[in-house]
C-alpha positions in Angstrom: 2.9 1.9 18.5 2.6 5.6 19.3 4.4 8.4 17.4 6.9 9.2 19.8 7.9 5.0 20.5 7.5 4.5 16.3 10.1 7.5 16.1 12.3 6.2 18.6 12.6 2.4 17.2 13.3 4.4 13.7 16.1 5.9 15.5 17.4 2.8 16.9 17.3 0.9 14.1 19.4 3.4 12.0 22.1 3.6 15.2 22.3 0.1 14.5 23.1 0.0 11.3 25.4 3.2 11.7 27.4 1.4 14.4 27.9 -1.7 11.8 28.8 0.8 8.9 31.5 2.5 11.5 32.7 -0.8 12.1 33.3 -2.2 9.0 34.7 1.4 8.1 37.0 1.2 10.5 38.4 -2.1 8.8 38.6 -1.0 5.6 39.4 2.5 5.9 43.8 1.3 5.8 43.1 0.3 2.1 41.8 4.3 0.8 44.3 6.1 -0.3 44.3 10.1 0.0 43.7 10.3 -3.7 40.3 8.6 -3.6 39.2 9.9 -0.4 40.1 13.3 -2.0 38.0 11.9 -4.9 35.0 11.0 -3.1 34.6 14.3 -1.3 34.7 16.2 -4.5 32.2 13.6 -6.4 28.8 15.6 -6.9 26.3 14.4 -4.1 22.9 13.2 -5.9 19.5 13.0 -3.6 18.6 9.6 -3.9 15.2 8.5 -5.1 12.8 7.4 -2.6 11.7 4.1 -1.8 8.6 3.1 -3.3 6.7 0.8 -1.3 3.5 -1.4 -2.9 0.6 -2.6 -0.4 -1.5 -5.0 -1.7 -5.3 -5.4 -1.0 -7.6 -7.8 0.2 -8.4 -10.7 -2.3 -5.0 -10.1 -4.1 -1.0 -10.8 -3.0 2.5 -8.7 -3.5 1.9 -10.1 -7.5 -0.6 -7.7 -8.4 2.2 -5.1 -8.5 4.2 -7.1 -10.8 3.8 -4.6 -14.1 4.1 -1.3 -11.8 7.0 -3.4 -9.9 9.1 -4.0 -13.7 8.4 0.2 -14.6 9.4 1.5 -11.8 13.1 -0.2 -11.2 13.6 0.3 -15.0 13.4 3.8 -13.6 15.8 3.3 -11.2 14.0 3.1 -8.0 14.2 1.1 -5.1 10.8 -0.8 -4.8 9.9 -3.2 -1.7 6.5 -5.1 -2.1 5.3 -6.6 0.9 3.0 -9.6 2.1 0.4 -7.6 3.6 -1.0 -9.9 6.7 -4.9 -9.3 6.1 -5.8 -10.3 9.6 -6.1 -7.1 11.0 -5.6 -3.3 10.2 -4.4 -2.8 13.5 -2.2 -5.8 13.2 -1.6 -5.2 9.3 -0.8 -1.7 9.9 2.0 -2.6 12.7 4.0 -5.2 10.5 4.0 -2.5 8.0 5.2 0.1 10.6 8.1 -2.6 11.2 9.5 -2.9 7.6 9.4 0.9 7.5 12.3 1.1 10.1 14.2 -0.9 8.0 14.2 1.7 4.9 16.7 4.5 5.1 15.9 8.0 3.8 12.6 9.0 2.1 9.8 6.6 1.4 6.6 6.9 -0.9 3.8 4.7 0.0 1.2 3.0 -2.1 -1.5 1.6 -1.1 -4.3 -0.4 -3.4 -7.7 -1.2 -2.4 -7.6 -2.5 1.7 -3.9 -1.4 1.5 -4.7 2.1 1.3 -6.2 1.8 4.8 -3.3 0.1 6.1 -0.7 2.7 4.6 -2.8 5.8 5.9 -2.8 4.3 9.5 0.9 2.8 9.2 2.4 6.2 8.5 1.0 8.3 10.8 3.8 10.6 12.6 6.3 9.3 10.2 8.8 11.5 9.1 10.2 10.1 6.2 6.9 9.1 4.3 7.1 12.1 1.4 3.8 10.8 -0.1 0.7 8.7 -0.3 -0.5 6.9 -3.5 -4.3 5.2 -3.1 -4.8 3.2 -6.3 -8.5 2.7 -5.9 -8.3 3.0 -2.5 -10.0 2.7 1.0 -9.5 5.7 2.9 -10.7 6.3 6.0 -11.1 8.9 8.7 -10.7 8.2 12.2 -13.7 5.3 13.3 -14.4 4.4 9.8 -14.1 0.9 8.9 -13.1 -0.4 5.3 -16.5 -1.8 4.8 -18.8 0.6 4.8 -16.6 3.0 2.7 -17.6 1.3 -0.1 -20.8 2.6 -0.3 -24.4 1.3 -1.1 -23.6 1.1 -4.7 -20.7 -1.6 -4.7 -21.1 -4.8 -5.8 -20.3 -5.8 -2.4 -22.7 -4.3 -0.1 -25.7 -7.1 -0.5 -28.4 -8.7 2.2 -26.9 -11.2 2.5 -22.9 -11.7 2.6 -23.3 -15.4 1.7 -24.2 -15.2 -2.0 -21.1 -13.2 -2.7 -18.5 -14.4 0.0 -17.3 -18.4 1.2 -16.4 -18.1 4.8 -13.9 -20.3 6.5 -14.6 -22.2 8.6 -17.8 -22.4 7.1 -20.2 -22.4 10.3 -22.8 -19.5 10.1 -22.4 -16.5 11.8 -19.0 -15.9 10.6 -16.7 -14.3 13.5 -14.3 -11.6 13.6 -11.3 -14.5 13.2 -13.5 -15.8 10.0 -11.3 -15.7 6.8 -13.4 -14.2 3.9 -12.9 -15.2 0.5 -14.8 -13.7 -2.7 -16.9 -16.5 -4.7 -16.0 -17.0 -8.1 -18.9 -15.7 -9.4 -18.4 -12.2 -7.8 -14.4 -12.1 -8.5 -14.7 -12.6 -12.1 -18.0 -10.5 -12.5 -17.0 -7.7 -9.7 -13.3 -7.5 -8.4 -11.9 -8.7 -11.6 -13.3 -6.6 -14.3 -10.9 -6.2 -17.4 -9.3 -9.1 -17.3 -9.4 -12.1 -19.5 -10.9 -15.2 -18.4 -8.4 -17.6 -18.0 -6.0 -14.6 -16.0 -8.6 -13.7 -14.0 -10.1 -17.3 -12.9 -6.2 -17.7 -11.8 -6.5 -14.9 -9.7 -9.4 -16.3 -8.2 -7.8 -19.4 -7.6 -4.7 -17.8 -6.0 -6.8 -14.8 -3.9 -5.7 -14.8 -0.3 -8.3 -14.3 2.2 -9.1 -11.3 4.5 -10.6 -11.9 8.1 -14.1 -10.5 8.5 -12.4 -8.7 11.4 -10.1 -6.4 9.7 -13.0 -5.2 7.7 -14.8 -4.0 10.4 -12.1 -2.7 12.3 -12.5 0.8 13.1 -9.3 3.0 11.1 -6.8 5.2 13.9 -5.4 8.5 13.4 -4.9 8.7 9.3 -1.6 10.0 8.0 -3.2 11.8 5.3 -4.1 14.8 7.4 -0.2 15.6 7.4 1.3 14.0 4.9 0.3 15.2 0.9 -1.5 12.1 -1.0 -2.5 11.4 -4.4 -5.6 9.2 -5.8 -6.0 7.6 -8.5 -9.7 7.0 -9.1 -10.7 3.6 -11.6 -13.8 5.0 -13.5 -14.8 1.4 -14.2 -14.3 0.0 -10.5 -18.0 -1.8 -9.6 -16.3 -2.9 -5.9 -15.1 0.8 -4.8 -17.7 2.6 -7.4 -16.3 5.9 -8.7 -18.5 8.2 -6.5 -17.2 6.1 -3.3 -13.6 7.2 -4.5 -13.9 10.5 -5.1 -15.7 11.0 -2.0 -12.7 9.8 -0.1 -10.0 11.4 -2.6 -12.0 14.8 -1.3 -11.7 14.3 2.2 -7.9 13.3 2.1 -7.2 16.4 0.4 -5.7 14.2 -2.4 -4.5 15.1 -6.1 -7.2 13.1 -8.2 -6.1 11.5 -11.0 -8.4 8.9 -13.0 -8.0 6.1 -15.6 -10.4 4.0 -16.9 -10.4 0.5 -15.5 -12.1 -1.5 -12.8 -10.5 -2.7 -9.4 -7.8 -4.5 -10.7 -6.5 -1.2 -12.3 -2.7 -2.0 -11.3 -2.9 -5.0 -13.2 -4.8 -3.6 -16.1 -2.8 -0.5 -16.4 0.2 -0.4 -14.7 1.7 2.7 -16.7 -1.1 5.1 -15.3 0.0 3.8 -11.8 3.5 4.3 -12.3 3.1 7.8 -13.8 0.9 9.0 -10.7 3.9 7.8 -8.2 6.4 9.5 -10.7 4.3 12.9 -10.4 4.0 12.3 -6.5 7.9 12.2 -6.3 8.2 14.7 -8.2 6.1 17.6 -6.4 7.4 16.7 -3.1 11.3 16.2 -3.6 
């Protein structure tokens, strides 16, 4: 979807709900006396806060927001946490593009890990994304692919792919459509650094796979050239090492922040998240 057609679905989609709210108006409207309409008008308007919305990673689901989740509607704001597809980032990054239309007014988008790719393409040309959060984040340029931002230092980038990944189905070469899961061994050792054991080999057992395809997939136009972003770099991360992250925070033009945990950092410390949002809706409301 193009800037101009994501734009005018946008539009739609609020003239759609406008006609419903002037309908259902239109009902109710015998039942208001002068007195509260004169009330109303007078009330002092508030900006609303912006919608916060969570994208999850490969190897992970919406649950690995949970904590950050919790903190930020104790603060009172409206938080949407979505399945992100992992099949594509083409295809991830449309779906998202859909649930945006849905939000009205101003939206901050977070993105952790694979899901920092997906937000950065998803938001390109839209005008109610205020901000971008990466939480150690993949974040490429135009023609980079997730995989080979990590660098030649993660704990990913090996030989050979089969002694840290299972593929599925299991026939050797893996294709494009192959779903990719992390082996035990790496998730508890790599990805899930931090953790205890008996959380972490639960993650493990729950991870949700990412096709070999969206991996490779080479990133479009990334919103981050327009739109101000923030990343927050894990000090500690062995899958997106440290250097890897600042590298891209740098390019985007990002606000670094750091903290020092490894991949899973919005499970491990879900305050230092939740503070860098906070200081991202601050400096652009």
């Amino acid at each position: 979807m193009t800037p101009t057609t994501r734009a005018a679905a946008r539009r739609n989609a609020r003239r759609r709900r406008l006609h419903a709210a002037v309908l259902l108006g239109a009902i109710t409207i015998g039942s208001l006396t002068a007195t509260s309409t004169a009330e109303a008008e007078s009330a002092p308007v508030r900006s609303a806060k912006p919608t916060v919305v969570l994208v999850h990673g490969a190897w992970a689901d919406s649950s690995s927001w949970s904590a950050v989740v919790r903190r930020l509607q104790t603060r009172g704001y409206p938080v949407v946490a979505p399945a992100n597809p992992l099949r594509s980032l083409s295809g991830d990054s449309a779906y998202l593009e859909t649930l945006l239309e849905t939000i009205d007014g101003p939206v901050v988008l977070v993105g952790h890990s694979y899901g920092a790719s997906v937000v950065t393409n998803a938001a390109a040309g839209d005008p109610d994304v205020r901000a971008l959060v990466f939480v150690n984040g993949s974040v490429p340029a135009r023609g980079e692919t997730v995989a080979e931002l990590a660098g030649p230092d993660s704990a990913l980038s090996v030989s050979d792919p089969t002694t840290i990944f299972d593929f599925a189905p299991a026939t050797l070469p893996p294709t494009p459509d192959s779903d990719v899961y992390l082996k035990q061994s790496t998730f508890l050792q790599s990805f899930a650094t931090g953790l205890r054991g008996r959380r972490a080999k639960s993650l493990w057992a729950m991870q949700r796979p990412i096709t070999l395809g969206a991996l490779n997939e080479p990133s479009g136009r990334p919103a981050w050239r327009t739109i101000p972003s923030w990343y927050l770099i894990g000090t500690k991360d062995l899958v997106i090492p440290k250097s890897a992250q600042r590298g891209m925070a740098k390019k985007a033009g990002s606000t670094i922040v750091r903290f020092d945990e490894g991949h899973l950092g919005l499970i491990t410390d879900p305050g230092a998240v939740v503070r860098t949002i906070t200081s991202a809706v601050r400096s652009t409301s």
